[in-house]
C-alpha positions as CSV (number, residue, x, y, z in Angstrom):
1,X,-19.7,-13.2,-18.0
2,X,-18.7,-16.5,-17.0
3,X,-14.8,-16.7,-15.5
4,X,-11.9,-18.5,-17.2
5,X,-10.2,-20.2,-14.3
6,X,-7.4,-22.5,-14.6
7,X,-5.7,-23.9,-11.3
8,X,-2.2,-23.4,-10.0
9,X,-0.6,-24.2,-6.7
10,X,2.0,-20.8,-7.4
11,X,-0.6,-18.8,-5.0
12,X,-0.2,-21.2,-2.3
13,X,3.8,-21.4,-3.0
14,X,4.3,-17.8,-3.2
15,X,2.9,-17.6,0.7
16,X,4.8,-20.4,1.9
17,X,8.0,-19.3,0.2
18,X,8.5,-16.4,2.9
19,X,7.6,-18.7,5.9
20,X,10.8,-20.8,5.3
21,X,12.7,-17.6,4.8
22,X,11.5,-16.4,8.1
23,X,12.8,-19.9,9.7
24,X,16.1,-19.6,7.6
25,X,16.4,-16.5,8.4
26,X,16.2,-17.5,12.2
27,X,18.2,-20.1,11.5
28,X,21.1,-18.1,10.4
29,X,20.3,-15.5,13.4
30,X,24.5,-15.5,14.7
31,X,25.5,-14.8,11.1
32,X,24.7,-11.6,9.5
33,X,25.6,-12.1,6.0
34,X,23.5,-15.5,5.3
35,X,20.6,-14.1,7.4
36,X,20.2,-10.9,4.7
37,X,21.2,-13.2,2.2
38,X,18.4,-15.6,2.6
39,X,16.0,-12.0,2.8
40,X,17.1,-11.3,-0.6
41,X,16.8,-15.0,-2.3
42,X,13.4,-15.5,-0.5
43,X,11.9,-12.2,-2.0
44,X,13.8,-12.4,-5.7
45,X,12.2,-16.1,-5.8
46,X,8.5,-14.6,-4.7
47,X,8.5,-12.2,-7.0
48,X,9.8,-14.7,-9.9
49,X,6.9,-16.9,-9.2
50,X,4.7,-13.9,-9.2
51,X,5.5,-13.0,-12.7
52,X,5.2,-16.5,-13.7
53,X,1.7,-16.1,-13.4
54,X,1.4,-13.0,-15.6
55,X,1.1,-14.9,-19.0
56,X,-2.4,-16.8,-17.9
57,X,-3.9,-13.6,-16.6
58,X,-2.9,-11.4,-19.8
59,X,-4.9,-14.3,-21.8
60,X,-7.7,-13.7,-19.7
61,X,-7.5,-16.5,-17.0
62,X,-8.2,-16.1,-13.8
63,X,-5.8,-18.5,-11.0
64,X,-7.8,-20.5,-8.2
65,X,-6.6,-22.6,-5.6
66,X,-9.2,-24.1,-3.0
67,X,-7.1,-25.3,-0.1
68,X,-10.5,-26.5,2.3
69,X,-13.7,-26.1,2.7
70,X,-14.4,-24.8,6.2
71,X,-18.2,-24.5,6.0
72,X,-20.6,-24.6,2.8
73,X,-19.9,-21.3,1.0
74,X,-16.6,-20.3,3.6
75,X,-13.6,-21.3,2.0
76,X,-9.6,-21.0,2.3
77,X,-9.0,-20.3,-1.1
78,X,-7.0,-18.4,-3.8
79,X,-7.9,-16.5,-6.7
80,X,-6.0,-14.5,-8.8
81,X,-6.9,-12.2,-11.4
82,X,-5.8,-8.3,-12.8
83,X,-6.2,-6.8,-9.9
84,X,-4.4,-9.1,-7.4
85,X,-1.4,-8.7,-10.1
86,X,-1.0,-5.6,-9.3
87,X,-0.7,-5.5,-5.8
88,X,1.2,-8.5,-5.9
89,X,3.8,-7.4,-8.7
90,X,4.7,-3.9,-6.8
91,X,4.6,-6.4,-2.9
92,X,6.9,-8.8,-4.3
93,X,9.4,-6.5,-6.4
94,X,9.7,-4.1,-3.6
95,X,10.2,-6.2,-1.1
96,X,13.7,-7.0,-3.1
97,X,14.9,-3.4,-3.4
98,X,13.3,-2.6,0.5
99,X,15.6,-6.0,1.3
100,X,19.1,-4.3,0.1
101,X,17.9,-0.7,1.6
102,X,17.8,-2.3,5.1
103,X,21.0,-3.9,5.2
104,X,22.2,-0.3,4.4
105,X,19.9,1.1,7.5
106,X,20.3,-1.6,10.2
107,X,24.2,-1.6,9.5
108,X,24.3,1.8,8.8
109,X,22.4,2.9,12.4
110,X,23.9,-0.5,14.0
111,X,20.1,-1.8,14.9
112,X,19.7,-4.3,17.6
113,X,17.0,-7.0,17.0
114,X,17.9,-7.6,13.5
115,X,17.1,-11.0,13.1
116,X,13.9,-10.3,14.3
117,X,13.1,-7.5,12.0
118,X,14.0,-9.7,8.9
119,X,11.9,-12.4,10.2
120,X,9.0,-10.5,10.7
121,X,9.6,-8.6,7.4
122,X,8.5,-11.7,5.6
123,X,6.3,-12.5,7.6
124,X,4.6,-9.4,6.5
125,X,5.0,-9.8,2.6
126,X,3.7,-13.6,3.2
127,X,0.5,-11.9,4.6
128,X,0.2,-8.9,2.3
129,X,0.4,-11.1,-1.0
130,X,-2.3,-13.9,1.0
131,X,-4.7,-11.2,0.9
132,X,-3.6,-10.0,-2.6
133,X,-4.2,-13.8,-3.9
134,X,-7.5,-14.3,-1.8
135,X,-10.4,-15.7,-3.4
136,X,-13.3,-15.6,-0.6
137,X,-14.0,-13.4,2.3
138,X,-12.9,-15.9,4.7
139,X,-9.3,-15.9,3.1
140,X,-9.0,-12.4,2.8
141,X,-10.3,-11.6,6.5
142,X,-7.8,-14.1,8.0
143,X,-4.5,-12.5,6.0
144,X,-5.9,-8.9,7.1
145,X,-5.0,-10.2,10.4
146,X,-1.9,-12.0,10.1
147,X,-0.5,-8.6,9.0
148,X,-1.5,-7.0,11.8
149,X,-0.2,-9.3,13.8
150,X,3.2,-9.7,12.1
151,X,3.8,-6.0,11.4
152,X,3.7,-5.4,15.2
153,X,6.6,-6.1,16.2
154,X,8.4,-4.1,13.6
155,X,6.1,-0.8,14.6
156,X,7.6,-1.7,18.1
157,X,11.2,-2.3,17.2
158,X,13.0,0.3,19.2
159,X,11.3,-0.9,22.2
160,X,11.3,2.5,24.3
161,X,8.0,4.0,25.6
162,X,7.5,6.1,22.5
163,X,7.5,2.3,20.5
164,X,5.2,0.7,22.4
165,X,3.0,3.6,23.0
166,X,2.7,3.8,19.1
167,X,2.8,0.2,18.6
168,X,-0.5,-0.6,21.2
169,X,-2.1,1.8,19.3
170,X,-1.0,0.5,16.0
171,X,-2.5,-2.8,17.3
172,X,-5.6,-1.8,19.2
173,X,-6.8,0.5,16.0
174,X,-6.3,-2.4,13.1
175,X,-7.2,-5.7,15.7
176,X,-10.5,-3.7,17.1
177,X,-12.0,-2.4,14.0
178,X,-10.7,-5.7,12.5
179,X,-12.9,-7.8,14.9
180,X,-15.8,-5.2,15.8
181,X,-16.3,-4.5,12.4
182,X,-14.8,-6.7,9.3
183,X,-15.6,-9.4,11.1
184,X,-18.8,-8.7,11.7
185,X,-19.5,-7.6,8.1
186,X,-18.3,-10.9,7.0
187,X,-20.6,-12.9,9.3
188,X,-23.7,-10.8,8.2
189,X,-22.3,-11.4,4.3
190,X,-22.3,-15.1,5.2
191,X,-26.1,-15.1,6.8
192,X,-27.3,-12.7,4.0
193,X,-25.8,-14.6,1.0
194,X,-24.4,-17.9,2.2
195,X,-21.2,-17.7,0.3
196,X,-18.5,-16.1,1.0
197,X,-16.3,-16.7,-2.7
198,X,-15.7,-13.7,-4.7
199,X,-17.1,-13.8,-7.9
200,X,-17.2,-11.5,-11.2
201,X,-20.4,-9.9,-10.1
202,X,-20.3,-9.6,-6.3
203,X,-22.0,-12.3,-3.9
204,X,-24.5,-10.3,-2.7
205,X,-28.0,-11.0,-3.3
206,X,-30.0,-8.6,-4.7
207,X,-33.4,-9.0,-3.3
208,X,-31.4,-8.4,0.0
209,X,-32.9,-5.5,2.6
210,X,-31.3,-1.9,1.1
211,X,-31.0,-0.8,4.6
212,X,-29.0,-3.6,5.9
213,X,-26.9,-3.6,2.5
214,X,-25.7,-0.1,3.1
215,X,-25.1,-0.5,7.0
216,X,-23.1,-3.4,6.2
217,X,-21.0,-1.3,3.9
218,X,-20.5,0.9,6.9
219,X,-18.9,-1.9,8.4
220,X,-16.4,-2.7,6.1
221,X,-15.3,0.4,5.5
222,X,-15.2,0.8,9.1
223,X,-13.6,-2.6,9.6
224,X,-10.6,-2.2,7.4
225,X,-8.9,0.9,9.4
226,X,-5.8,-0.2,7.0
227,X,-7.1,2.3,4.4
228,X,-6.5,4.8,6.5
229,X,-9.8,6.3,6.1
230,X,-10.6,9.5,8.5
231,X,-11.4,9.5,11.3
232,X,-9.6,5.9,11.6
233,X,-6.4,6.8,10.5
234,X,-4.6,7.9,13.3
235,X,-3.1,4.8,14.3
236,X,-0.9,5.5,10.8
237,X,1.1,8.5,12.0
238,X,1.6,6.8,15.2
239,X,3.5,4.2,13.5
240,X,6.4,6.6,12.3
241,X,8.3,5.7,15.6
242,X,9.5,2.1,13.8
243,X,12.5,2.2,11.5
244,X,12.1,3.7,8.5
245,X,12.3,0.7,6.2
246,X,9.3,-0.3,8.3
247,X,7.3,3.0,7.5
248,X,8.3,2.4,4.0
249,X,6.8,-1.2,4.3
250,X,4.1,0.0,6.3
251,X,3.1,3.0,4.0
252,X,4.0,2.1,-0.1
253,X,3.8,-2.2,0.2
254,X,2.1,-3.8,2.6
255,X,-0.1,-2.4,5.7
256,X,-1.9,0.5,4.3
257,X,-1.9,-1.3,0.6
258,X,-3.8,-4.1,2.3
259,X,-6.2,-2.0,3.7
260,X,-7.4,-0.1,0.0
261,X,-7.1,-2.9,-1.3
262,X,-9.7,-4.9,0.9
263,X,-11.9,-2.2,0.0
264,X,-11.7,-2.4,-4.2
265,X,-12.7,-6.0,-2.7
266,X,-15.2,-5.1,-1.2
267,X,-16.9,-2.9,-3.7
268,X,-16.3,-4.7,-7.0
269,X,-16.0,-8.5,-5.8
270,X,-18.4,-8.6,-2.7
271,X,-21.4,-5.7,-4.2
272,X,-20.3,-5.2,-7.3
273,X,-21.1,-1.7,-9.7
274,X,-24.3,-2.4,-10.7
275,X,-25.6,-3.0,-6.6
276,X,-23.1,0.3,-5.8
277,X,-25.1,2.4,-8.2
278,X,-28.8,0.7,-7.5
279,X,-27.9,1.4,-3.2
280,X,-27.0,4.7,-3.7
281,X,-23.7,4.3,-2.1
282,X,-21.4,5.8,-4.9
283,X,-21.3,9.4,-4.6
284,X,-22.0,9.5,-0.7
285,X,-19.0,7.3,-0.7
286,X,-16.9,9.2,-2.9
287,X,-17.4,12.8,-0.8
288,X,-16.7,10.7,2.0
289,X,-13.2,9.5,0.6
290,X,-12.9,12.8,-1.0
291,X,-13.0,14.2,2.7
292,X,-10.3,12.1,3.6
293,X,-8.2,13.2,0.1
294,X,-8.4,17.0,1.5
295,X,-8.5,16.8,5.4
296,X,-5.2,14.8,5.6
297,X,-3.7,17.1,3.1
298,X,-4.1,20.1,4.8
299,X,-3.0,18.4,8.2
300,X,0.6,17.2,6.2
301,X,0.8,20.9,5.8
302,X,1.3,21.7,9.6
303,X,4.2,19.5,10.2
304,X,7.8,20.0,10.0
305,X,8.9,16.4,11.0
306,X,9.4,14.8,7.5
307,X,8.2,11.5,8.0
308,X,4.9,13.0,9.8
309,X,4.3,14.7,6.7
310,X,4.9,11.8,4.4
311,X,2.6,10.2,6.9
312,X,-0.5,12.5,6.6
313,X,0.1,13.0,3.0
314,X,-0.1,8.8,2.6
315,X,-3.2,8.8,4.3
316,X,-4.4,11.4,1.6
317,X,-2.8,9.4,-1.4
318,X,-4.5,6.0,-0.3
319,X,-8.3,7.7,-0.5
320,X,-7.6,8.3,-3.8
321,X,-7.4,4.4,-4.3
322,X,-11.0,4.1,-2.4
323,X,-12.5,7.1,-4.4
324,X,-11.5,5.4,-8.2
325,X,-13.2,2.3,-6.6
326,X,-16.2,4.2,-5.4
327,X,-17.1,6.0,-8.0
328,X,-17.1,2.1,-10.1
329,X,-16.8,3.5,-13.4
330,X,-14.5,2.1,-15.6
331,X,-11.9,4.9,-15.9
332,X,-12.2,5.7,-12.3
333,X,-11.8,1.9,-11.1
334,X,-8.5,2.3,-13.8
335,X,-7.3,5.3,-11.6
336,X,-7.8,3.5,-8.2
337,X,-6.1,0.3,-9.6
338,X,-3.1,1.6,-10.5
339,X,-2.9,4.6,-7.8
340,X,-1.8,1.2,-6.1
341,X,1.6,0.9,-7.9
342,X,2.1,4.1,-9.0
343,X,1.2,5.4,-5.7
344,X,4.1,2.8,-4.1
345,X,6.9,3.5,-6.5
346,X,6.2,6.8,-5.5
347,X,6.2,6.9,-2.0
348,X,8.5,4.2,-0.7
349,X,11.5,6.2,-3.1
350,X,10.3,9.1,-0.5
351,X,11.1,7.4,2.7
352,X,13.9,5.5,1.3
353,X,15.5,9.5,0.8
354,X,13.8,10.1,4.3
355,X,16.0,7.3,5.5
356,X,18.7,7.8,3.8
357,X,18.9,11.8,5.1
358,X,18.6,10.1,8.7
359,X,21.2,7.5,8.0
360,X,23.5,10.3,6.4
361,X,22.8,13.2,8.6
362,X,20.9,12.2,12.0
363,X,18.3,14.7,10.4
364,X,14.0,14.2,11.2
365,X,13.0,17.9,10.8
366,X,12.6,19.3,7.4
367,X,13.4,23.3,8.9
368,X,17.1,21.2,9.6
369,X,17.5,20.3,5.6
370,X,18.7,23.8,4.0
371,X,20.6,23.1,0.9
372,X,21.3,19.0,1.6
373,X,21.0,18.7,-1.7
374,X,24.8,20.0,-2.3
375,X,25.6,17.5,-0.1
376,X,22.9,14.7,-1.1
377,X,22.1,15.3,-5.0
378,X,21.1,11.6,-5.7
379,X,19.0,11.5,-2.6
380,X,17.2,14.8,-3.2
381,X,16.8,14.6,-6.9
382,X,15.2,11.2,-6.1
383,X,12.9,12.8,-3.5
384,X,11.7,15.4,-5.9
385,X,11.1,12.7,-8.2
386,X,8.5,11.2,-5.6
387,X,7.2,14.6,-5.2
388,X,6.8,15.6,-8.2
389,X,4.5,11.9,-9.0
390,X,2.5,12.4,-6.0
391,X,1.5,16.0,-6.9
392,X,0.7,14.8,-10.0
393,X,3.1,16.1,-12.8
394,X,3.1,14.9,-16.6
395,X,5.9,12.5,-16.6
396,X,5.5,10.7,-13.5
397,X,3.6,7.9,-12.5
398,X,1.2,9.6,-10.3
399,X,0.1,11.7,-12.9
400,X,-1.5,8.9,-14.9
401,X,-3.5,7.8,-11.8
402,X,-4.9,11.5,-11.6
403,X,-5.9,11.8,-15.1
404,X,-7.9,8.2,-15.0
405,X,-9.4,9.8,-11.6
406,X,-10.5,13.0,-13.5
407,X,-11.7,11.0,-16.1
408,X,-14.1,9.1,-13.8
409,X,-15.0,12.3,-12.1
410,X,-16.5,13.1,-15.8
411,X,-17.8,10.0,-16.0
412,X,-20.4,10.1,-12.8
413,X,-21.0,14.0,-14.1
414,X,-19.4,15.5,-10.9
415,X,-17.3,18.6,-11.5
416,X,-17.1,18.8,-7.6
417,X,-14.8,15.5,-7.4
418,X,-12.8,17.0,-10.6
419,X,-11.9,19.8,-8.3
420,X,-11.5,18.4,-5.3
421,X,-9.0,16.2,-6.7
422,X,-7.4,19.3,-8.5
423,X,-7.5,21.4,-5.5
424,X,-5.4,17.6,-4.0
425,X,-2.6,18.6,-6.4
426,X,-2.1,22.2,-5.1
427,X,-2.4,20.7,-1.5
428,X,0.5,18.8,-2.3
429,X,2.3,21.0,-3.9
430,X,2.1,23.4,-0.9
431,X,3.5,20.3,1.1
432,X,6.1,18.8,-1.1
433,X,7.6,21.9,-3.2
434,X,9.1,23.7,-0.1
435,X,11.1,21.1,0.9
436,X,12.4,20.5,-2.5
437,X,13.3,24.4,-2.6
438,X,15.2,24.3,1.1
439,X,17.4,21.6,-0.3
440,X,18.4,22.6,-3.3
441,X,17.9,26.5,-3.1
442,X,18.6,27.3,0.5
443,X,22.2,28.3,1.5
444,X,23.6,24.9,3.5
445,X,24.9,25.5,7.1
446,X,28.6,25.5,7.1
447,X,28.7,22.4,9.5
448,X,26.5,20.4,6.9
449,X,29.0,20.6,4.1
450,X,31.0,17.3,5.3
451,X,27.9,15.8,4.9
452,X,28.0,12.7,2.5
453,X,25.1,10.5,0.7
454,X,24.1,7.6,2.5
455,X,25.4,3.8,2.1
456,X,25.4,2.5,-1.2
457,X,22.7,-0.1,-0.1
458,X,20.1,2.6,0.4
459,X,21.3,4.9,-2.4
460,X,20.8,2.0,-5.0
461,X,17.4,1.3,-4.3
462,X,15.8,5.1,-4.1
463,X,17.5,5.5,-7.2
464,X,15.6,2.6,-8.8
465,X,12.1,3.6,-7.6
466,X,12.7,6.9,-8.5
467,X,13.4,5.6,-12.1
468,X,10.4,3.6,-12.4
469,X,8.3,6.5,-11.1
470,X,9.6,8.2,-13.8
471,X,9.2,5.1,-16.2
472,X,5.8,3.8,-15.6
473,X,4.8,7.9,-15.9
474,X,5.2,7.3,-20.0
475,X,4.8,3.3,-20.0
476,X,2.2,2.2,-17.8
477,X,0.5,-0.5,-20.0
478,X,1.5,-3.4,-18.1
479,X,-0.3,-2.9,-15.1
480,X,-3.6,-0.6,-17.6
481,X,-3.0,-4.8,-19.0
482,X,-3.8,-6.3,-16.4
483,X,-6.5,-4.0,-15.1
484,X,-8.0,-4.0,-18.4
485,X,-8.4,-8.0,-18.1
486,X,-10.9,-7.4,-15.3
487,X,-12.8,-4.6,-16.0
488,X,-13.4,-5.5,-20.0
């Protein structure tokens, strides 16, 4: 199959937008109101020229930019096709909603660096859509990093010991693997094949030495600790010291969407399904994820701090992602590509309600949230709503993502995967269904009952992502659209 591209500069555009809302942004540092303003604009007009580029891709294009050439085969470019929609439709569009629920936060909690945090907020998006857009190795590597970088300083925004404790960590985990092993896996790509542009078929050559083929695969996985893969994921829960607009960034958008998505890269653009299947590497790669799906599951299980759990139970969500992709049939790949969206929707409107109960209450602990939904109704019914999608109910978004999973399960002939990701659901029904019942069917503590939703700023946007969860859980044929256009 030979590709359809057409050129656009939008790719290049949509990067650069954020950069000079980071130096507006700065700009307007002594006044408050044009500084969140400018947030807002930057991230509605990123996600316009996003969807402007919808149209080609539905008719089967695929977008390239080439910047420059940095050696023969290694270059700084873009490319755009299903896929990168995806993840760049849910950045972009969340980034607006995760805009307005931070004014209601750092007002709300009366934050101290604020300019900084915006600044480094786009930043962030700037990255996270660079490697969504990226066209070659090279382009996707040096993105990887810029997140890293940028997202540091949010991780270490309360600047206390607990901050930067987390925050070094945060940093040492995602720069070391980074440059021990993605960058080394790239180099080896670059030797092996001498190109480093993705292409419909993967780049790797198929005469290639097996051996070194599937120890290089080790290294990428290895390399991109972002996906939160276990044993490298530990840098994730660590995180939960930053402010919780920055977990939901971290967790639903940007950090850990970066990472899975690095590895769909990987496997479809970079080997490809045929040189998955002919390696051997699908099913030993799929119990590995699999591992990840139950392990991280039954460690959310153990913890009564709420954003802990959210935190273990987003490591378990994102190795869904990696399994659809592993497994590299069609239905499965369908799963893992739009466990991306439906798995942010999701997710973010459950930190947004974390948030919010913080905000509201000064409450981290869910053994402190007995009947807070009396008090909180929006925010609670919202966070069952997330609940409900990531435990897989019909209705919801994430219940589409599990059937397309099952369905590749039956594909590759494995009733073990079926279960495992069956036996998932339970595990997060044991994790998410007692809070729901403290909140809404424990009796609330008489000094709770003055207790009040939070700002309107952080209600709004929960409320939103909830909806969509719900909506995209009976309509998700734009983004099964734009998936389709890559794996037809």
């Amino acid at each position: 199959m030979v590709e359809q591209t057409t050129f656009s500069i939008l790719p290049v555009l949509i990067v650069t937008v954020s950069l000079v809302g980071a130096g507006l942004i700065m700009l307007f540092r002594d006044n408050p109101n044009r500084r969140e303003t400018v947030s807002v604009v930057t991230g509605v007009a990123k996600f316009l020229m996003v969807l402007a580029m919808v149209p080609p891709i539905l008719h089967g294009q695929v977008i390239r930019c080439h910047i420059v050439e940095v050696l023969p085969g290694c270059s700084l470019v873009f490319r755009v096709d299903g896929f990168s929609m995806v993840f760049a439709l849910i950045s972009s569009f969340l980034w607006i909603l995760t805009s307005f629920y931070s004014i209601g936060y750092m007002r709300g909690l009366k934050e101290h660096a604020q300019t900084r945090y915006y600044t480094c907020f786009a930043l962030t998006l700037s990255g996270a859509l660079g490697v969504a857009m990226s066209g070659s190795l090279f382009t996707m590597y040096l993105f990887y990093e810029l997140v890293s970088i940028f997202t540091y300083p949010l991780v270490m925004h309360h600047e206390d010991g607990e901050a930067k404790w987390g925050a070094n960590k945060y940093l040492v985990y995602l720069m070391g693997t980074g440059k021990l092993f993605f960058l080394s896996a790239v180099v080896i790509t670059y030797v092996i094949s001498g190109n480093l542009d993705f292409g419909p078929h993967g780049i790797l050559p198929a005469d290639a030495d097996p051996t070194l083929l599937i120890v290089l695969f080790v290294l990428f996985v290895a390399g991109i600790a972002k996906s939160g893969v276990i044993p490298l994921h530990s840098w994730l829960p660590s995180a939960m010291v930053a402010p919780t607009p920055v977990s939901a960034l971290l967790h639903a958008v940007a950090v850990v969407k970066v990472g899975v998505f690095c590895v769909a890269r990987v496997i479809y653009s970079v080997y490809g399904p045929e040189l998955m299947q002919r390696l051997g590497l699908v099913m030993p790669s799929a119990y590995f994820f699999s591992a990840t799906i139950l392990i991280a599951s039954m460690i959310a299980l153990t913890h009564d701090n709420l954003k802990a759990r959210l935190a273990y139970s987003t490591v378990s969500q994102l190795a869904y992602i990696t399994l659809g992709f592993a497994l590299v049939s069609v239905n499965s790949m369908t799963g893992g590509a739009i466990h991306i969206a439906n798995h942010a929707f999701s997710k973010i409107t459950l930190f947004y309600c974390a948030g919010a109960i913080f905000v509201a209450t000064g409450k981290k602990y869910i053994s402190q949230l007995d009947g807070i939904a009396r008090s909180m109704p929006i925010t609670m019914t919202a966070f069952a709503i997330g609940a409900f999608s990531m435990i897989g109910v019909p209705g919801t978004a994430g219940f589409i993502s599990k059937w397309f999973l099952g369905l590749g399960a039956l594909d590759d002939h494995s009733l073990l995967l079926l279960v495992i990701i069956l036996t998932s659901s339970l595990l997060n029904a044991g994790y998410f269904l007692p809070i729901i019942y403290r909140a809404f069917f424990f009796k609330q503590k008489s000094e709770d009952r003055h207790l009040r939703e939070a700002p309107l700023f952080m209600v709004v946007p929960l409320s939103v992502t909830a909806a969509l969860t719900i909506f995209f859980g009976f309509f998700p044929q734009p983004f099964l659209r734009l998936i389709a256009e890559v794996l037809s």
